[in-house]
Structure formats: structure tokens, C-alpha cells
C-alpha positions in Angstrom: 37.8 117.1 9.2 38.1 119.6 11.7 39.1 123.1 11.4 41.6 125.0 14.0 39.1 126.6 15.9 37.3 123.2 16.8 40.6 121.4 17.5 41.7 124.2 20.4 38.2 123.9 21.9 38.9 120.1 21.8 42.4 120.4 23.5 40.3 122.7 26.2 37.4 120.8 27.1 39.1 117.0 26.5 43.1 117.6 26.7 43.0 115.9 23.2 45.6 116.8 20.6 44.9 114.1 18.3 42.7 111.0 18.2 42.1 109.6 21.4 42.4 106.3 22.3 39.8 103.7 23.3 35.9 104.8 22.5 34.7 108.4 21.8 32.2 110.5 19.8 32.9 113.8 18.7 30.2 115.6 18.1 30.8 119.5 16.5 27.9 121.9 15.4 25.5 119.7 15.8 26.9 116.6 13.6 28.7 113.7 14.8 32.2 114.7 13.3 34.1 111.4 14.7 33.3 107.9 16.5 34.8 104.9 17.5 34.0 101.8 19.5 35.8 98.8 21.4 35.0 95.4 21.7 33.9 96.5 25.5 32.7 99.8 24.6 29.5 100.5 22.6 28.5 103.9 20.9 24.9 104.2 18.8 23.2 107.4 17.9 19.5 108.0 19.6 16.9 107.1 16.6 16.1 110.9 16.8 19.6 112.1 16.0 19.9 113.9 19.6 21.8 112.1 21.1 23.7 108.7 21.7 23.6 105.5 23.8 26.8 104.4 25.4 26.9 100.4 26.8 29.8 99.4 28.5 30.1 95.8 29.2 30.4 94.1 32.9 34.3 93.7 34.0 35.5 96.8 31.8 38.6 97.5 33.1 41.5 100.4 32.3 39.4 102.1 29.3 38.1 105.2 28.5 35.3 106.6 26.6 35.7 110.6 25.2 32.4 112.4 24.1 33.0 116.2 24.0 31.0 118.3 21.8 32.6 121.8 20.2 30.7 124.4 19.0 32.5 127.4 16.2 29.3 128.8 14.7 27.4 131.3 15.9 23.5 130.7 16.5 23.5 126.9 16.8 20.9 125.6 19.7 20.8 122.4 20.8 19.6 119.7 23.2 21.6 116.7 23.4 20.6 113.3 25.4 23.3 110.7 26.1 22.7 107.6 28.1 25.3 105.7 29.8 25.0 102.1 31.0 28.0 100.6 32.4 28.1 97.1 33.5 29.0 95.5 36.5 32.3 95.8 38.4 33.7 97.8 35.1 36.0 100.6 36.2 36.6 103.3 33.5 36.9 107.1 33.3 34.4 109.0 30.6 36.0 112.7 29.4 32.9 115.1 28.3 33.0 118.5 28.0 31.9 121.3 25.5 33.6 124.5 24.3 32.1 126.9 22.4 33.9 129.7 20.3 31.5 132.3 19.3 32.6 135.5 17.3 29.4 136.6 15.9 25.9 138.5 17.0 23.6 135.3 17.8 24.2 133.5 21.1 25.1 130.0 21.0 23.8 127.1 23.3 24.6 123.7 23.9 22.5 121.8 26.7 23.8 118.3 27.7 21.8 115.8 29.9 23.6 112.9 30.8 21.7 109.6 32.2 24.6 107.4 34.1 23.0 103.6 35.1 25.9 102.4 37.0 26.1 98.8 37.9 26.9 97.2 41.0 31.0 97.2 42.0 31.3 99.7 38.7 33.4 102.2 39.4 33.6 105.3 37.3 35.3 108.6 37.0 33.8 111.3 34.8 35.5 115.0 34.0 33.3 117.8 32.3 34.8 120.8 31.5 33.0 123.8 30.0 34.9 126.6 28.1 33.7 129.7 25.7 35.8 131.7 23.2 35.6 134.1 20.7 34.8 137.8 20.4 31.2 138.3 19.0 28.6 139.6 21.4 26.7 136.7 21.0 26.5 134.9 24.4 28.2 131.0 25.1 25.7 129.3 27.4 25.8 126.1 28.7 23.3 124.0 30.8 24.3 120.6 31.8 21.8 118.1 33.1 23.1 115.0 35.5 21.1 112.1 36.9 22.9 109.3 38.1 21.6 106.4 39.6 24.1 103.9 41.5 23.2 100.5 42.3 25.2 98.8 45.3 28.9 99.1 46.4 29.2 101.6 43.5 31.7 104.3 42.9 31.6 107.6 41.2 34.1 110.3 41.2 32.4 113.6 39.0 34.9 116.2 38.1 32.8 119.4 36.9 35.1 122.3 35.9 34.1 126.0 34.3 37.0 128.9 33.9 36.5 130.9 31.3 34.5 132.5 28.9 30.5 131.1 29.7 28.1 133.6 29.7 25.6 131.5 31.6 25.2 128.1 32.8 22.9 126.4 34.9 24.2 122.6 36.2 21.2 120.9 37.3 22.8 117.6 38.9 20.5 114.4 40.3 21.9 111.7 42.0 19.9 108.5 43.6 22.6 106.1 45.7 21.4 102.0 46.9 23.6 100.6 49.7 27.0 101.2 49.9 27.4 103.6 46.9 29.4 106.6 47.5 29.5 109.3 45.2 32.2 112.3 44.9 31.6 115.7 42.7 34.5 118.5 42.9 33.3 121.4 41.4 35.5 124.2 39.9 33.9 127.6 38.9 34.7 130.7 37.9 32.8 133.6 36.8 34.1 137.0 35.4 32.2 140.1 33.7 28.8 140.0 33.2 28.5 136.0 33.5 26.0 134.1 35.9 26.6 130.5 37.0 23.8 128.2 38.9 24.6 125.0 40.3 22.2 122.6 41.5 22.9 119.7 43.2 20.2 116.9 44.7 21.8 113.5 46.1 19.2 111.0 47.8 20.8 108.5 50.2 18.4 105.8 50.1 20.8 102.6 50.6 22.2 101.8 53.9 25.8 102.9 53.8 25.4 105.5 51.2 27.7 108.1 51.1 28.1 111.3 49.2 30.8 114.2 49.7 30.1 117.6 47.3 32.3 120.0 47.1 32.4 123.7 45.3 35.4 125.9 45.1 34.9 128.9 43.0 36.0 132.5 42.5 33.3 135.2 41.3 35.0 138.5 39.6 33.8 142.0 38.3 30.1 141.9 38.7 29.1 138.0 37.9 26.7 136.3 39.8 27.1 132.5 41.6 24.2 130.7 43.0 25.4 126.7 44.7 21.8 124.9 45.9 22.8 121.7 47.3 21.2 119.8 48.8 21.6 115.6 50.5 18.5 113.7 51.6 19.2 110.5 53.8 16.9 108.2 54.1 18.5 105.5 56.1 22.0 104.7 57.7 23.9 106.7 55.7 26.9 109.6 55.7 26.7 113.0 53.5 28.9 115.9 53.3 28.5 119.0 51.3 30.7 122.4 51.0 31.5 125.2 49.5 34.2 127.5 49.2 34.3 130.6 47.4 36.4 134.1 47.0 34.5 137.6 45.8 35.8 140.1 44.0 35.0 143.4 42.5 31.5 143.7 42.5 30.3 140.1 42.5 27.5 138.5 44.2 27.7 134.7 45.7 24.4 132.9 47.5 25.0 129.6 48.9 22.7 127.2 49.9 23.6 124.2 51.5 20.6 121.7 52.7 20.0 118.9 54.6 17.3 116.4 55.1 17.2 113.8 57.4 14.6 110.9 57.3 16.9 108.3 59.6 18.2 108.8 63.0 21.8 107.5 61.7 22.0 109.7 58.9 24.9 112.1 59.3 24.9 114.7 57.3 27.1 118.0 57.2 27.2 120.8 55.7 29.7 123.9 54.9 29.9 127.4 53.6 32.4 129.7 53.0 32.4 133.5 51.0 35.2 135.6 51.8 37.7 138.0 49.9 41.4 137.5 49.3 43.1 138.1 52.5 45.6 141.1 52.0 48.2 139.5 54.0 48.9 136.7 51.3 48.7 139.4 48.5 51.5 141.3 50.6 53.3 138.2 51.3 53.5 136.9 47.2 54.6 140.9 46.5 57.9 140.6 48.5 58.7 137.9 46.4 58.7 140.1 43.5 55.2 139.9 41.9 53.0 142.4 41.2 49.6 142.9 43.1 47.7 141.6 39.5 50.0 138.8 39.8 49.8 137.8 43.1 46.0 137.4 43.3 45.8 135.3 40.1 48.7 133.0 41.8 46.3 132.9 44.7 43.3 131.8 42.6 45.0 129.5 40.4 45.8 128.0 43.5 42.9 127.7 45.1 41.0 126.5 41.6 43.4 123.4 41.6 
């Protein structure tokens, strides 16, 4: 059973408000707390205990697999591996996410490294969302760990998303694409107080007709710090994009660095970045309507976040 503590975090990192359906493993203060499996859809813990193996089978199609892990004691560390192997031409969408609520004096710490082994034609779409809670000076870190590694004509949409209440995370992100993969991450980010956020982002192109398009928006406040390192290496014939796109405020600090490589002379790559402050026009412009000048720069970020 799960208290009410663990259920909000759920509802924040997984949008679940009961038990989902289809596959999923909920994992809370270090235990597995719930688990379920299809006929398509396999789940078995890691013989050390850290960790699970997820096998979805060739031809999946229209189901979903939900492994977020919730953290509402103060102190816990841990390191988590979960594998993914999905089949060929399967098309599902895999929900992870952690939330930590920490109201006491020890920090608390949840690292997550995620192996994906995605099959030719598979097509997948995976959302991790990050959220902290609770009033204890004990810190909420979180460092995710990606590697992905797409076989042909496969298709991955990644979905990373951190608004409130991490102390510090570093996203460490790996990607390797064969011919005619294409990969898509949307990252969402925002960092307020004290809090520092690091993503790192390494995509190699090595298929002919790989493609890859990475894109950060994020909003730094008070005096938190924001590193984006990204950087796409193509190897052959091959098309990558990667941006981002980020407001200061307050006393913030923001370094981006995009990178490119090129090994191929038709490997087009481009690259984009962006730091400015709210312009005061559209502040001005949402106050005629009758907000305030608080209220008119969080409509503005909420905004741009979406």
C-alpha cells in the first residue's frame, strides 16, 4: 500500500491516479511497491535487486509500460539499472519519471540509467518527468542516465521534463542511430533558488539517413545555474539539428554549448542558441489585460514551458 505522500508524487511524475493500465513497475523507497505484466510486455527484476529488465515483443502495438519510482524518506541513495528491449516494428509509449518528497535533514538521491535496444520499424515514445517536494533542508537530486541504441528505420520521440523542486540534476543522455533512424528529445527545464541543472546530450549519426532533432527550452530563476552540452556527430549521409532556448531571470547563470562534428561531406548538421530575458513589452501587454506584473511573467513562462 501506498501512503498519500507517494501517491501525489505518482500523479506528478506519471499522471497516474490509480492503477494504470497495461505493464508497469512501481518502485518506492527502494522496494518494488507494484508490478504487472502482459502477454506482450515482460517485467523481471535484475538478479542484484537494482534494477529490472523490460522485453517487449516484436509487433507490440497500442500498449504502454509505466515505471516511475517515488521517493518520501529522507536519506535513501540509490542507483537503479533498467533495460529495455523492444521488439521489432512494436509501437508503444513507456512513462518513467521519479519524484521525491523530502522533509528531513539528509539529502535524498535517486540515479536512473536507462538502456533502450530498439528494434528495427519499433517506434517508441518515452516521457520522464522529474519533481521534488517537501520542506526539509535535505537536498532532492536526481541524475538520469540515457543510452539508446536504434537499429534501422527506427523511431524515438524522448520527452524529458523538470519544473519544480530538484536541487540538482545531471542528465547524461547517449544515443547511437543505424540507417534511417531518427530520434526526437524535447527537453523542459526549470530551475529556481539555489538549484543547478546539467544536461548532456551525445547523438552519433552513423547510418545513412539518420536523423536527430534536440531541443531545450528552459527558464533559470533567482540564482540557479543551467549548463545544455549537446552535441551530434555524423558520420555519413545524415541530417541533425540541435537548439536551445532559454529565459534568465534574477540572478541566474545559463552556458550553452551546442556542438557539431562532421565526418561526411553530406552530413548536415545545425545548430541553435538562444539566452535572453522576458521582453518588457509582453509583460506590459498581459498587464492591460488586467494581470499583475507576478502574473504576467509566470503566464509568459508557462507558456513558453509547454
Amino acid at each position: 500500500m501506498m501512503d498519500t505522500i507517494q501517491k501525489r508524487l505518482l500523479s506528478e511524475v506519471a499522471d497516474l491516479h490509480d492503477v494504470p493500465e497495461g505493464a508497469y513497475n512501481i518502485r518506492a523507497n527502494g522496494e518494488m511497491a507494484a508490478r504487472n505484466t502482459t502477454a506482450n510486455i515482460d517485467i523481471v527484476s535484475k538478479a542484484d535487486g537494482n534494477g529490472i529488465d523490460i522485453r517487449i515483443k516484436p509487433g507490440t502495438k497500442q500498449e504502454s509500460i509505466h515505471i516511475p519510482v517515488v521517493l518520501s524518506e529522507s536519506g535513501i541513495k540509490e542507483t537503479v539499472y533498467n533495460d529495455f528491449y523492444i521488439g521489432e516494428d512494436a509501437d508503444v509509449v513507456i512513462v518513467a519519471g521519479c519524484g521525491i518528497d523530502n522533509c528531513g535533514v539528509q539529502d535524498s538521491q535517486h540515479d536512473g540509467i536507462h538502456r533502450f535496444y530498439v528494434g528495427k520499424g519499433a517506434k517508441i515514445k518515452y516521457v520522464e518527468k522529474h519533481y521534488g517536494s517537501g520542506d526539509g533542508s535535505g537536498k532532492r537530486i536526481l541524475n538520469p542516465g540515457t543510452e539508446v541504441y536504434m537499429e534501422e528505420d527506427s523511431f524515438m520521440e524522448m520527452e524529458m521534463v523538470q519544473i519544480k523542486g530538484v536541487d540538482s540534476t545531471v542528465r547524461n543522455t547517449k544515443a547511437e542511430l543505424a540507417a534511417g533512424a531518427k530520434l526526437v528529445v524535447r527537453e523542459r527545464l526549470m530551475t529556481h533558488g539555489a538549484q543547478q541543472a546539467i544536461s548532456n546530450y551525445e547523438v552519433e549519426l552513423s547510418g545513412e539517413g539518420a536523423g536527430a532533432d534536440i531541443v531545450s527550452r528552459s527558464v533559470a530563476r533567482d540564482t540557479s545555474f543551467q549548463k545544455f552540452d549537446s552535441r551530434i556527430v555524423g558520420n555519413v549521409p545524415c541530417s541533425g539539428h540541435t537548439e536551445c532556448d532559454a529565459i534568465i531571470m534574477d540572478k541566474a547563470r545559463i552556458l550553452a554549448v551546442p556542438s557539431l562534428e562532421a565526418n561526411d561531406l553530406d552530413a548536415a548538421l545545425i545548430h541553435e542558441a538562444a539566452i535572453g530575458k522576458i521582453a518588457g513589452e509582453q509583460i506590459v501587454k498581459l498587464m492591460t489585460l488586467g494581470l499583475t506584473e507576478e502574473e504576467a511573467e509566470e503566464q509568459i513562462i508557462n507558456g513558453f514551458l509547454k
